[in-house]
N, C-alpha and C positions, 0 to 999 in steps of 0.2 A: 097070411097073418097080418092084420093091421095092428104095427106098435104105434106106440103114444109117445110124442117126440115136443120138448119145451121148445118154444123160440120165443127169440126176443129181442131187441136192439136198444143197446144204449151205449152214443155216443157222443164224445167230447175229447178235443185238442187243447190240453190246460196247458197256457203260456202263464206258470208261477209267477211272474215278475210284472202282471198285470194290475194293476189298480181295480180292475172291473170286478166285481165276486158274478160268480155263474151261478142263479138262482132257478129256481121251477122256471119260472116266468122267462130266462132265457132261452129252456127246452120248448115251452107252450110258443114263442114266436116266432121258432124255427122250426120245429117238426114235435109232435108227440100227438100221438094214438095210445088211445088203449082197447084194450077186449076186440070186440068183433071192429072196430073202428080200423084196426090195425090193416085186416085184411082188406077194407073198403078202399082203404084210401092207398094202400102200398100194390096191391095185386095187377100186373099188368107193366108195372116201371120198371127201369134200369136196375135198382133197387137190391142189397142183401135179403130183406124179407121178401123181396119179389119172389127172387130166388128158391125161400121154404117155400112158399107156398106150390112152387111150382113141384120141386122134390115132392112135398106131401103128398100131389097127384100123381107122380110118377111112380115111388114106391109104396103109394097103398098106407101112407102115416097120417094118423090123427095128431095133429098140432093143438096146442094150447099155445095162444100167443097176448101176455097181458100188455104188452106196452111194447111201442117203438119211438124211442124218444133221441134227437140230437140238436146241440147247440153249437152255436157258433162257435168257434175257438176265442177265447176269455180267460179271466183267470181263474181259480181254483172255486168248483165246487162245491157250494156250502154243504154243511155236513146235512141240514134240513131236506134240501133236494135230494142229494144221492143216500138219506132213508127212503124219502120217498121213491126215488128210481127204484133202487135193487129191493127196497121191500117190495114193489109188483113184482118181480122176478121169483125173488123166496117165495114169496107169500103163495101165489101159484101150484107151487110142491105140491102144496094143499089137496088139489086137483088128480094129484097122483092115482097110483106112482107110471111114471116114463120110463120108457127103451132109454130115451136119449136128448141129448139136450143141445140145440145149434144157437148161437149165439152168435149176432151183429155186434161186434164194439166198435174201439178204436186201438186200442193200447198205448195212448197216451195221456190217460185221465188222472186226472189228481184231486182229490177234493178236501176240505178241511182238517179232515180228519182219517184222510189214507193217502199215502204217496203212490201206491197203486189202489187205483179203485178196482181195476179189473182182478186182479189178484185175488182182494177183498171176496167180491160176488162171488168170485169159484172155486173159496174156499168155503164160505157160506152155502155153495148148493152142497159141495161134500159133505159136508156136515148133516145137513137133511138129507141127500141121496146117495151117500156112500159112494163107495168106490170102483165099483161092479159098471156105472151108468156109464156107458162114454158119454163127454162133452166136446162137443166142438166149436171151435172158437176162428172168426176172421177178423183181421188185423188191417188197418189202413198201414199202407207202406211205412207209413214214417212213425209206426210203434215203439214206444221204450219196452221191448218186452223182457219183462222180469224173472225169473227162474222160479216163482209163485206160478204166475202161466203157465208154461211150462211143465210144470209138474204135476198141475191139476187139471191142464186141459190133455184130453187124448188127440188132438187134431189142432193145429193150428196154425190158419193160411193166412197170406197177408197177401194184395192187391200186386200185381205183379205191373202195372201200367201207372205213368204220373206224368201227364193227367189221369185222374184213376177214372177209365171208362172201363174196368174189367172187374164190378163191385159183382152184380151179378155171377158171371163165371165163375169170378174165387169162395163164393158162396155155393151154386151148384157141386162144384167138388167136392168142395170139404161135406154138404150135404150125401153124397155118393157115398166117400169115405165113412161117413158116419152110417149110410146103412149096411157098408160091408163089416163094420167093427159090430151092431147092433144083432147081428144075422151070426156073430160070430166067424166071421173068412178071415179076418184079419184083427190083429191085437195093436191098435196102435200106440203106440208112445211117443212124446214130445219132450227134445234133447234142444236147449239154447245152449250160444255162446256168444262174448262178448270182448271185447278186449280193451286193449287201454289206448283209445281211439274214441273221441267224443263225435265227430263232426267226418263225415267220409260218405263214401257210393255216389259222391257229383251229386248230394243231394236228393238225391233218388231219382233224378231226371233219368227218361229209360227211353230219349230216343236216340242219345249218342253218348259215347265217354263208358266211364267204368261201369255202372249199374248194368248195363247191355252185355258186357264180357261176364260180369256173378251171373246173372239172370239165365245167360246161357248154358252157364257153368252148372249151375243148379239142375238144371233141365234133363242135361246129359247126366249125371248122375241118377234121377230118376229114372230115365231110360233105360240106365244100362246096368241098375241093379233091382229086382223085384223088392225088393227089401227095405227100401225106399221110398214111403209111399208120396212124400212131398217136400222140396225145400223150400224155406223161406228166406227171403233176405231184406231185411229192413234197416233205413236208410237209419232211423230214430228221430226226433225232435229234441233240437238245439235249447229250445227255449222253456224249459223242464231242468228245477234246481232237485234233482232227484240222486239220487247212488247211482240207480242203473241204466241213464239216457245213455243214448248213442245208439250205433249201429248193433246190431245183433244177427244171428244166423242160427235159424233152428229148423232141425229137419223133423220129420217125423215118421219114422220109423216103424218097421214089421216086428214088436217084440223087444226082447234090446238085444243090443249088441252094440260092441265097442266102435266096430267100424261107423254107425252114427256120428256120433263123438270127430271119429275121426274127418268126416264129408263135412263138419259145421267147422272145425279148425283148420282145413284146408280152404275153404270160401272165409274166413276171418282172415287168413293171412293174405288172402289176396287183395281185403277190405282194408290192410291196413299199408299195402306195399302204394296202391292208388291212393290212398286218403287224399292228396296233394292235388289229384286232379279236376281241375273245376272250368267245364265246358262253357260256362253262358258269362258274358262278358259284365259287368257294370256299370252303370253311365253315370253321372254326375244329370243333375235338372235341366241346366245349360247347356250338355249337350244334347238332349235328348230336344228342347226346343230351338238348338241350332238346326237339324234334322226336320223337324218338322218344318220350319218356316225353307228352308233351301228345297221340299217339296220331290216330288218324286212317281207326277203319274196320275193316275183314277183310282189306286185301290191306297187304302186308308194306311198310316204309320200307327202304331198303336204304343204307348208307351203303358209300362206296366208302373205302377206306385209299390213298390215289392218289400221295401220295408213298413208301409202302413197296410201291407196284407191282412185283412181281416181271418185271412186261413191261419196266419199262426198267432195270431191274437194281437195285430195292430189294431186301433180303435177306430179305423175308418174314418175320423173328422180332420185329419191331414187335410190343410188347404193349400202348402208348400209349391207343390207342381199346379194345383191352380192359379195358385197368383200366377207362377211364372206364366202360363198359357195366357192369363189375360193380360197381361203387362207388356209380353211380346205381340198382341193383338192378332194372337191364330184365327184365323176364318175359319167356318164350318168342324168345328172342333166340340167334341164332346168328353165329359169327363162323369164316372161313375165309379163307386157312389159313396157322396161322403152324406154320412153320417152324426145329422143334427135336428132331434127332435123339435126342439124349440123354432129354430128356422121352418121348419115345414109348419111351426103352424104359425107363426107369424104369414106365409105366404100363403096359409088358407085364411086365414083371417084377412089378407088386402084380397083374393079374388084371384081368377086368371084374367090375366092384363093387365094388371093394376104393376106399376113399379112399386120395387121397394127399395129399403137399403138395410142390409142384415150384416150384425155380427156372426160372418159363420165359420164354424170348425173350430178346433182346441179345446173344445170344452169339456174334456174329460180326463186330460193332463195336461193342464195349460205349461206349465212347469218345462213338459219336458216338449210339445207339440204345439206351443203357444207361436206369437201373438195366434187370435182369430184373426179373418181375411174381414176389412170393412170391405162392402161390395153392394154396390147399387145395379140392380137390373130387374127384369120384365116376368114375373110369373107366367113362364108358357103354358103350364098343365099341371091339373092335378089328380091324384088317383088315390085310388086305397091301397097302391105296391103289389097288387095281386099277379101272378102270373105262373106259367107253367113251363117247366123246361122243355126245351126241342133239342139242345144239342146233344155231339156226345156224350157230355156226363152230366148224370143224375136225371136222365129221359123220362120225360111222363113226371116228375114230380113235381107236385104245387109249392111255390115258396112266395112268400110276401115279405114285401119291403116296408109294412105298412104302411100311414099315409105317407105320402111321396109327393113331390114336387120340381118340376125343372125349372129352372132360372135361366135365362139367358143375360148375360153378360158381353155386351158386344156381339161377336162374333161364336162367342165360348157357351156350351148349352151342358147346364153342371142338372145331373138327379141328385137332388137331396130326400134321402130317405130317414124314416125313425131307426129302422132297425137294422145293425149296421151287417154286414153280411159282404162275400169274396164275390167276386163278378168273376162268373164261369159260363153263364151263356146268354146270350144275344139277346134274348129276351128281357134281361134286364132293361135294355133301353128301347127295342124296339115295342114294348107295354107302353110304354110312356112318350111313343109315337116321335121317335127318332131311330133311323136307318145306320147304323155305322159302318157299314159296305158303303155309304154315301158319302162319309163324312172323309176328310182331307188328315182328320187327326180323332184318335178315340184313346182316350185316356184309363186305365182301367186301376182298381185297388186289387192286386190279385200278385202271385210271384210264379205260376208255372200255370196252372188250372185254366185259368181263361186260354191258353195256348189252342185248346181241343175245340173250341169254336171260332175264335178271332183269328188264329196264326192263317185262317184257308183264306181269310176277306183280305190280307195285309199284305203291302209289297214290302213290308220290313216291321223289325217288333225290335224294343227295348227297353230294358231292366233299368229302371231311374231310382238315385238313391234319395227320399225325400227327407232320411235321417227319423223314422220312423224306430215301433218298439221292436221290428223285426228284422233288426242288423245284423250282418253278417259279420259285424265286428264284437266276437263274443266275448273282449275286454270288458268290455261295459258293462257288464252285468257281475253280481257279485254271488257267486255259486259258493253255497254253506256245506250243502247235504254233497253234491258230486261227486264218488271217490276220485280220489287223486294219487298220484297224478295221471294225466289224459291227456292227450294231444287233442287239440293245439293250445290247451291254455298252460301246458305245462312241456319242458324240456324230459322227452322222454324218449 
């Protein structure tokens, strides 16, 4: 029997505290497919839609797939765009009626006018496809998942690797799962919890520390109950002025039963005895180019810029650790990728090899990531940003950086891109014909991600604080919505 199965992907990491608004046009310069475009350009990658399409062959499913669309992490979502997003989605129905419906997200979306978007959409498909349809649903690890999810999705998995190279896989499953619920073998149900714990799982880092002891934990509980079809454990996103951010743990279950309930407040309490543990060190700018200049060998130091991480909605035009690198006069030193439209084209406007002297970086909260760096150097290259991933994660996909430009500065060789984006694999620099297996120092905008391709080239890596929007010091920020109280911003 060939059923009729919806897919679709729409994702976003909404850091609320953002200045930026996340428009279409931030989907359209990251990723967005529609209709048969979906399958052309995702079939074959690392990819969640990889994934359906792969299941579709496997169990004999006709797929309808209107849109796969994500953006960079920014701030909230105009209400304009995510009509447009989730009206492909509903609109679709149309097409009906489906077995089942598999669903790429994130679960950390927020947009103008929903504090959960994902919520939103699966309540909206219930509404046109009742209650009979399973749905299922994958979550990037670091999901605020909301008891809306939850209740409306029959299935739902969240990334169990960060770096997440396991997009595909947690898709493959949940698709399984979804044609044993479709076939009728299994009834599945999805049971969250959450606790009063904002910030915990070591961030969801899952090569050492606590997330590897839940992860485990979780595992073994599948194993050793049939009943159990899957647990999830997500770390949440800090930077999200929502009620229900934080960690969460939601299994999903044969039917119900209490004992669910009870497998998600047994991994909550373990989430909250760890909260305290935090594996990966911090540096200060200064140390990270003490390090660098005292040198260390053939293979490259790589400093991460981790609060101007563009994964959780820094703006990428941080110059901070640039200055330092050229002020201490690093040789053979590479830095990517800040983010300044106007710089790149000032530097296609002088040419490759023409000098210049550009105001660059802050320009998109001067306020809080000002001055710009004044910086005189040499246009090495220029491109259109186009390239294809090779590393572990997100293989095979095309992502562009727009037009693009490197600068040399001295010794210092900066990518300035239009379109600001996390540096997760090597291609970023080697398109734009710099080797950073070569280089003495590779600078990256990234907080864990780039680890999955750079950590294998580097004889040492370090987390530098540039004082960026994506601080670990969650003082700063001034949370309306949050229930309270929650650790750590409150005595509990």
């Amino acid at each position: 029997m060939t059923r009729r199965v919806l897919s679709a992907e729409i994702g976003h990491e909404t850091n609320t505290f953002s200045v930026l608004p996340t428009t279409l046009e931030s989907y359209r310069t990251r990723l967005y497919y529609r209709d048969a475009d979906v399958a052309r350009a995702m079939a074959g990658t690392a990819s969640e839609i990889a994934a359906h399409i792969d299941a579709a062959e496997r169990h004999d499913w006709r797929l309808t797939q209107p849109i796969a669309a994500r953006a960079t992490p920014s701030g909230k979502t105009t209400a304009a765009a995510w009509a447009h997003l989730s009206g492909a989605v509903i609109g679709a129905c149309d097409d009906g009626p489906f077995d089942g419906v598999l669903l790429a997200l994130h679960g950390a979306m927020v947009t103008e006018d929903h504090d959960d978007a994902e919520g939103d959409l699966l309540r909206r498909l219930r509404d046109r496809l009742g209650d009979a349809v399973p749905i299922a649903i994958t979550l990037d690890l670091h999901a605020n998942v909301s008891d809306e999810m939850a209740a409306l999705a029959n299935i739902v998995l969240a990334y169990r690797t960060y770096p997440h190279i396991d997009q595909y896989e947690i898709a493959a499953e949940a698709a399984d799962l979804l044609e044993g619920a479709m076939a009728g073998r299994i009834q599945p149900r999805a049971t969250v919890v959450r606790g009063a714990v904002f910030e915990g799982c070591n961030h969801g880092q899952t090569q050492v520390g606590p997330m590897v002891a839940l992860l485990d934990k979780a595992a073994r509980h599948v194993a050793e109950d049939a009943g159990v079809l899957a647990v999830t454990v997500c770390a949440g996103f800090t930077f999200a002025d929502i009620a229900f951010a934080g960690p969460t743990v939601t299994v999903v279950g044969d039917g119900e039963d209490a004992r669910y309930r009870a497998v998600a407040d047994d991994l909550m309490a373990d989430i909250w005895a760890t909260r305290k543990e935090i594996t990966v060190p911090i540096h200060e700018i200064a140390d990270g180019i003490a390090a660098a200049k005292a040198g260390a060998g053939e293979a490259p130091l790589v400093l991460a810029d981790f609060t101007d991480n563009p994964g959780s909605g820094g703006y990428g035009d941080s110059v901070r650790l640039l200055a330092a690198m050229i002020e201490a006069g690093l040789d053979n030193a590479a830095l990517g990728v800040v983010a300044d439209p106007a710089a790149v084209a000032e530097c296609q406007a002088a040419g490759e090899g023409a000098e210049v002297t550009l105001s660059l970086g802050a320009k998109v909260d001067p306020a809080h990531y000002g001055p710009p760096l004044a910086v005189t150097g040499t246009v090495e290259r220029l491109s259109d940003g186009a390239y294809v991933c090779d590393g572990p994660m997100l293989t095979g996909e095309a992502r562009s950086m727009g037009p693009t430009a490197v600068l040399r500065v001295g010794g210092v060789r900066v990518v300035i891109a239009t379109n600001n984006q996390q540096v997760t694999d090597r291609q970023v620099f080697l398109s734009q014909g710099i080797d950073p297996a070569a280089c003495a120092v590779v600078a990256v905008k990234s907080a864990h991600h780039f680890r999955a391709a750079f950590e294998p080239i580097a004889h040492a890596v370090m987390l530098v604080d540039s004082g960026g929007l994506a601080t670990r010091d969650l003082t700063k920020f001034d949370f309306k919505k949050l229930r309270r109280p929650v650790w750590p911003l409150d005595d509990v």
